[in-house]
Structure formats: structure tokens, C-alpha cells
C-alpha positions in Angstrom: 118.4 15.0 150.7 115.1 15.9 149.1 111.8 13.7 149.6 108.0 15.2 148.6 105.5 12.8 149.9 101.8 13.0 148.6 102.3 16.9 148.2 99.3 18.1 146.4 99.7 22.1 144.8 96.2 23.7 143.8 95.6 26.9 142.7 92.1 28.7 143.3 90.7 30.3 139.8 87.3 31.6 138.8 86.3 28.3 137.2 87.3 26.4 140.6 90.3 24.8 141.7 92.8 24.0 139.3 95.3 20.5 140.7 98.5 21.8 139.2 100.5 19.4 141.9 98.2 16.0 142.6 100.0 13.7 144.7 103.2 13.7 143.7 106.1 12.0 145.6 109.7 11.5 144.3 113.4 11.4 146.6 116.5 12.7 145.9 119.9 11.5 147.2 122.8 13.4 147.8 124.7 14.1 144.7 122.0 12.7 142.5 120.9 14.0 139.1 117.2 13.4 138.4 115.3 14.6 135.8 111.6 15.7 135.7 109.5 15.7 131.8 106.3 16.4 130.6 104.7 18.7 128.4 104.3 22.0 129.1 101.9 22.8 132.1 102.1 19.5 133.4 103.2 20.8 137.1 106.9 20.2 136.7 107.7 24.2 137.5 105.3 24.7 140.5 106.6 21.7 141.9 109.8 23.5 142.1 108.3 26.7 143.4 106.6 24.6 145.9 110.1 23.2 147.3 111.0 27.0 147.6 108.0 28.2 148.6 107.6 31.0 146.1 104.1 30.9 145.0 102.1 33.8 146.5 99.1 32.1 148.7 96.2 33.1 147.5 96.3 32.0 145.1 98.1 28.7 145.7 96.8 26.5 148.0 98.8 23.5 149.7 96.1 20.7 150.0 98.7 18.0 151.6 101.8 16.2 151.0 105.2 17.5 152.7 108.5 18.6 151.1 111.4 17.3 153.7 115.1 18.8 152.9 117.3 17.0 155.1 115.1 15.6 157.9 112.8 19.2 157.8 109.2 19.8 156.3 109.7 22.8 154.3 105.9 23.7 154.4 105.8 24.1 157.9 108.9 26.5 158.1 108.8 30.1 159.1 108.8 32.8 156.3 112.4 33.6 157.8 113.8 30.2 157.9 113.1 29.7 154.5 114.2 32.9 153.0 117.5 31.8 155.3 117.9 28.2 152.8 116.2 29.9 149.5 119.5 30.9 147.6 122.4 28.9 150.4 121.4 25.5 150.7 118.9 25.0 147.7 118.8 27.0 145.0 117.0 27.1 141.7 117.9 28.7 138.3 114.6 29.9 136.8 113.4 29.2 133.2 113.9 32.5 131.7 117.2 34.2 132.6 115.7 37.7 131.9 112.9 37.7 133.0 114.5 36.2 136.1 117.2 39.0 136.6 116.5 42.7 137.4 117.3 44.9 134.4 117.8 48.0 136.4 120.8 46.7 138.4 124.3 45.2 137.1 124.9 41.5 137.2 127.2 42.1 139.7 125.0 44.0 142.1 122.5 40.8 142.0 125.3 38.3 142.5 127.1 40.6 145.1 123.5 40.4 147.0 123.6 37.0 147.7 127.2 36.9 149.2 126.0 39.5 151.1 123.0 38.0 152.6 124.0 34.2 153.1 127.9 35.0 153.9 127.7 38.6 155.3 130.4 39.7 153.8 131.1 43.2 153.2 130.6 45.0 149.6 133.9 44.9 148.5 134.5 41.0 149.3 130.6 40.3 148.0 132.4 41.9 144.4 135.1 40.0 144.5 133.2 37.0 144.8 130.8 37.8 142.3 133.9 38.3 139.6 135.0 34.8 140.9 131.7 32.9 140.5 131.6 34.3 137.0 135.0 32.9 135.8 134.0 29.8 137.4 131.1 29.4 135.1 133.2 30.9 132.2 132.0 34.5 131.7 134.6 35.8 129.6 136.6 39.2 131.4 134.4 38.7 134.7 136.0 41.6 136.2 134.1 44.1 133.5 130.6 41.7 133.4 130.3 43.0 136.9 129.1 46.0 136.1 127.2 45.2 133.2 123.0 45.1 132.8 121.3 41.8 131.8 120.3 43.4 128.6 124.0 43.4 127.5 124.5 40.0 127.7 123.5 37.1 125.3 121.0 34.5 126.2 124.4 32.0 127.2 125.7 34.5 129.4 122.9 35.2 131.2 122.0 31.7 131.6 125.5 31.5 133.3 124.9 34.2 135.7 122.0 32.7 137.0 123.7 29.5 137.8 126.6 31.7 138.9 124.0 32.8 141.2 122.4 29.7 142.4 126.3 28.2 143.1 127.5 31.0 144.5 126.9 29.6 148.1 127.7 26.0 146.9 124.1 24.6 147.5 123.6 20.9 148.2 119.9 20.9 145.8 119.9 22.7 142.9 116.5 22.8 140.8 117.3 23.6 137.0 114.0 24.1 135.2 114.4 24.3 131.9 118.2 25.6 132.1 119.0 25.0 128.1 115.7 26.8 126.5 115.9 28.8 124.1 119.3 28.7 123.5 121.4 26.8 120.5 123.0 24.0 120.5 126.3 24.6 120.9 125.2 27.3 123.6 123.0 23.7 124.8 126.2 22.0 125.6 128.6 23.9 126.8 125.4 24.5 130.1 125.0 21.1 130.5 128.9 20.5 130.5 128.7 23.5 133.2 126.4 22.0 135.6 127.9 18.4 135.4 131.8 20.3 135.9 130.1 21.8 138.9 128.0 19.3 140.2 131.5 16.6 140.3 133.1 19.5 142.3 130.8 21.1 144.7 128.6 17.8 145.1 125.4 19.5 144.5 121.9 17.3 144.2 120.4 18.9 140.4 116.5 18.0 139.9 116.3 18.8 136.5 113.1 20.1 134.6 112.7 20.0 131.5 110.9 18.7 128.0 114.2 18.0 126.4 114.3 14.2 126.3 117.5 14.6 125.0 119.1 16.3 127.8 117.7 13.7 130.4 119.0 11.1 128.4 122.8 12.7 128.7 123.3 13.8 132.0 120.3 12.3 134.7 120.5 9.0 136.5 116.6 8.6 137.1 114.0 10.2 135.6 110.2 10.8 136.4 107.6 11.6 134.3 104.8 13.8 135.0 101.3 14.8 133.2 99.0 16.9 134.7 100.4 17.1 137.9 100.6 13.2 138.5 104.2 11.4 138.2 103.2 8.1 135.8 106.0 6.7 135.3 109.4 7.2 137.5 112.6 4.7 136.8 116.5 4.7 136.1 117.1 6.6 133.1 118.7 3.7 131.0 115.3 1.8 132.3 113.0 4.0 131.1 114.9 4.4 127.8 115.0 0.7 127.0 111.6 -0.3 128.9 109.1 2.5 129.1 105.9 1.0 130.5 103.2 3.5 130.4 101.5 4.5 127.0 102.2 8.3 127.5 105.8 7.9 128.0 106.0 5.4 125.2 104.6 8.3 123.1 106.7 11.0 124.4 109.7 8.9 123.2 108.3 7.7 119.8 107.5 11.7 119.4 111.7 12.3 119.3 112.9 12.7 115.5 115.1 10.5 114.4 118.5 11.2 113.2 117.4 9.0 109.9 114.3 9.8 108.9 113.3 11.0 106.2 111.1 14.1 105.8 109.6 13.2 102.2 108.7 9.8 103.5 108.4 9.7 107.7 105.8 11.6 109.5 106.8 13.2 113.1 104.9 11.5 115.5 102.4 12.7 117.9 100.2 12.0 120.9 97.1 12.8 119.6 94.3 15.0 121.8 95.2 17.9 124.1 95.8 17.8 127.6 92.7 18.0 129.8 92.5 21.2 132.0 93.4 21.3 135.3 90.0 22.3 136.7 87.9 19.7 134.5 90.3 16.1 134.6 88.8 13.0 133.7 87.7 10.9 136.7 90.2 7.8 136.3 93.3 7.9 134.8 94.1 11.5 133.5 95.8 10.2 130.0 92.3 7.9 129.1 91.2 10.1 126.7 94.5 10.5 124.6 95.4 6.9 125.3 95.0 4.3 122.3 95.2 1.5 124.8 92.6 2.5 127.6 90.5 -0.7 129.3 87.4 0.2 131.0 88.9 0.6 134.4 91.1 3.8 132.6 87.8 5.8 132.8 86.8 5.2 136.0 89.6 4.3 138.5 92.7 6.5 138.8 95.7 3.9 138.9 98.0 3.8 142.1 102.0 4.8 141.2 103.3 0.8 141.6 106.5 -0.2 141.3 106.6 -2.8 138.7 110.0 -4.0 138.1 113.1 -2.9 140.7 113.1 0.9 141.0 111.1 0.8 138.1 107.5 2.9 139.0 104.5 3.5 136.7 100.8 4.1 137.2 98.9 2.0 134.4 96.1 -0.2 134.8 97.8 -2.5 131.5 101.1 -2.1 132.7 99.5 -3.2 136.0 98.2 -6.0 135.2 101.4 -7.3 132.9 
């Protein structure tokens, strides 16, 4: 379905070339759920944008790698031929639902759009489509949503007609980044309950981005873990629960709260250090100066992505080594 070899996303700044994207390669099967963590900045979103090629060049810069979607190298498509998948076959819903959707037109005007584009249908079927895709995704009383303005919706509703949006020409990739932020917990839920309900009837491939180790932990069957635009470790998600192998993900996991702890008595964890910037990284492995258990050839030698143990990759000069 999905496979980025090598693909390496720069961006061109005043202070020289920031690596946002280093190398990264990951595959996706049909129907698959994976999900992609890090902290913020990491690379997790532009690699997204780079499968739909929506980052304005300049300033992006594609260095190498390729992005194949069924058998074709996205990179080397035509602006046309790539607006033509953008939206049918693989669709994304964006981070930030409002920012994302157009305040000066209705809901049902920007879901409408897409019917008519990718289905050519005419405006009076696009609306009825639109009112459809909403009570599939449970927008209460779709047929007056329609004509409603993102700004009159909550936060869970918008988030709903985004993936409204991104379904409504039953895509086989989705890419979710960050589909549950800043939204509560119940709100949480009933998403991810959304996109699993949908996935189980339209089929649809979901790479989902996020921070949320939680949410990985719920609903994705492999998971990959990225830090400043390298994968370090990538394995089944019960495997990397039970067995994480590389220090950073090992801290990302000890930095969950418990259910149990006490805040008199247990301090939240943390990696300590800050993430190195994109334009200055260390010259070996890009975690060395945050990691407590660095060797010599951490500082010098960036460690390959290996696979360890049976679908079980990580790029560690200990974990390496055994």
C-alpha cells in the first residue's frame, strides 16, 4: 500500500539546512493501522505532508528517498496527478480542525467540494452526500450542519467533519496526525471508536501520528518511533510495549503516569536535555547527548536502523551489540 524508502525532507533556513525528514523508511499494508510517536517537532507531520506533497518548495527540499502508493513514486508525479489522489485515494485529517477548515464557507460547502471534484457530481447530489458522510460519522441533525460555519461547531464536531471529509471518497491510506488533540476524553474516545468503526468497513490503511502513547497502545498494530527526523525504533505494538530496545523509547514510556502513583511521593519522569536543532545535530547518534547509556561509538558513528529480533527494528549501538 504505502512504502517510503530512505526519503530524506530538508528545509532551507537562514541558519542552513534544517533535516526535518533524515532517512526515514517505513511500509504499510493494506488495512493496516500503524502508528508514528515522538515529541513534538520530531518530523512525524512533514512526513505526512511529504506523502501528499503539500509543502511549498522553497522552502522544502526533497534530498532522496521515494514515497511509492501502490507500485507509484509519489515524488515524481505531475502536480495534476497528485491533486487527482490528494483527497480520493489518500487522504489526511490535519492536526488542527480549524485551522484546517475555511471559516468563511459552510461545512457543507467544503465537504460538497470534494464530491464534486473526485465524483463529479452535480451540486445537489455533492449536498446530499455531504449530509450523509456527516451522519456517518455521527454529526447530530446533519441535514442543518450543512449549512453551518466551522466556528459554530465544538472542537468534536469539527474533528468529525474533517474525517467526514477525508472518508468521503472512501480512501484506501488515511494519515491521522494528531486526530484526538486537544479534545477531552470522552470526546478522545468516541474519534478513536470513529476511525476503527470506519476503518472495519471501508478498509482504509490509517498511519497514525501522534504523541499520545496511549492511543497507539489501543488501536495500532505496529508502531515506529521517530526523533529528529530518524525512525529508532519500529516494531509490533505489543513488542514494543513489552520489549522496547532503544533508551529514548524506554524513556518515552517510563515518562507515562501511572494510574497508581502517588503525587506526594512519585515524581513524573522525564528525558532529561532538549532536543538538538535540526540545523546543528550531533554527528553520531542524535539522542547521545540526552542518553544516560551512550558508549563512545554514540558520539561519533550514527547507528544503522537493524532489525534485532523478528519485525522488531531499532537503531542503538547497545541494543546492537546485545
Amino acid at each position: 500500500m504505502l512504502s517510503i524508502r530512505h526519503l530524506k525532507t530538508y528545509f532551507r533556513t537562514p541558519r542552513g539546512i534544517a533535516r526535518a525528514v533524515d532517512g526515514v523508511s517505513l511500509q504499510m499494508g493494506p488495512g493496516e493501522i500503524m502508528g508514528v510517536v515522538g515529541e513534538s517537532g520530531c518530523g512525524k507531520s512533514v512526513m505526512a505532508l511529504s506523502v501528499l506533497g503539500l509543502l511549498a518548495s522553497p522552502p522544502a527540499l526533497f534530498a532522496g528517498g521515494e514515497i511509492r502508493f501502490k507500485g507509484r513514486d509519489l515524488l515524481t508525479l505531475a502536480p495534476e496527478e497528485l491533486r487527482r489522489l490528494r483527497g480520493d485515494q489518500i487522504s489526511m485529517i490535519f492536526q488542527e480542525p480549524m485551522s484546517a477548515l475555511n471559516p468563511v464557507f459552510t461545512v457543507g460547502n467544503q465537504l460538497s467540494e470534494v464530491f464534486r471534484v473526485h465524483r463529479g457530481l452535480d451540486r445537489s447530489a455533492a449536498r446530499q452526500g455531504a449530509v450523509e458522510m456527516l451522519a456517518k460519522v455521527g454529526v447530530p441533525a446533519p441535514e442543518r450542519r450543512v449549512g453551518e460555519y466551522p466556528y459554530q461547531l465544538s472542537g468534536g464536531m469539527r474533528q468529525r467533519v474533517m474525517i467526514a471529509m477525508a472518508l468521503a471518497c472512501r480512501p484506501a491510506l488515511l494519515l491521522a496526525d494528531e486526530p484526538t488533540t486537544a479534545l477531552d476524553v470522552s470526546i478522545q474516545a468516541q474519534i478513536l471508536e470513529l476511525m476503527l468503526g470506519l476503518k472495519e468497513e471501508l478498509g482504509t490503511a490509517i498511519l497514525l501520528i501522534t504523541h499520545d502513547l496511549g492511543v497507539v497502545a489501543e488501536i495500532t498494530r505496529r508502531v515506529a518511533v521517530m526523533y529528529t527526523g530518524k525512525i529508532m525504533e519500529e516494531a509490533a505494538t505489543e513488542e514494543l510495549f513489552d520489549h522496547p530496545l532503544h533508551p529514548y523509547t524506554r524513556g518515552l514510556m517510563a515518562s507515562i503516569p501511572r494510574a497508581d502513583a502517588s503525587f506526594e511521593t512519585d515524581a513524573l519522569n522525564e528525558i532529561r536535555g532538549v532536543v538538538p536543532s535540526a540545523v546543528d545535530l550531533p554527528p553520531g547518534c542524535h539522542f547521545e547527548p540526552r542518553c544516560p547509556e551512550a558508549v563512545a561509538a554514540c558520539r561519533t558513528h550514527p547507528p544503522e536502523l537493524e532489525e534485532l529480533r523478528p519485525g522488531h527494528r531499532v537503531a542503538c549501538w547497545r541494543a546492537n551489540r546485545g
